[in-house]
N, C-alpha and C positions, 0 to 999 in steps of 0.2 A: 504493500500500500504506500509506502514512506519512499522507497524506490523510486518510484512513477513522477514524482515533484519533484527529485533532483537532491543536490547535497540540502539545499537551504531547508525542507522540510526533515528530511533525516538527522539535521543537527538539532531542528527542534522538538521532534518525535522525541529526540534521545534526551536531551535536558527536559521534555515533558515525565518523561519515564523517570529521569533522576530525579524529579519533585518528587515524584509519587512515589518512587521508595523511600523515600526521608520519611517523606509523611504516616507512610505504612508502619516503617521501622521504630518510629516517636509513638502512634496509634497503639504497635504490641510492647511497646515498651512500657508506656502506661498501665495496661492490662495486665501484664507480666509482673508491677507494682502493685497493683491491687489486689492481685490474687494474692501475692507475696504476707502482704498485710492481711489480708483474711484471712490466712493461713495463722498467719500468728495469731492473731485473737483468739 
């Protein structure tokens, strides 16, 4: 899909994707905190 638009779409396909894994990463990071603490309780 990212192919067919050339470099300029496939650089931003790819820095779209590295948002999204920040944000995923921070998302189960949080959750991996919460459980953490419920666990303790």
């Amino acid at each position: 899909m990212a192919s067919r638009c050339g470099v300029t779409c496939e650089d931003f396909s790819f820095v779209e994707m590295t948002n999204f894994a920040k944000i995923v990463s921070v998302i189960n990071t949080f959750k991996l905190l919460k459980s953490l603490t419920n666990i303790e309780r």
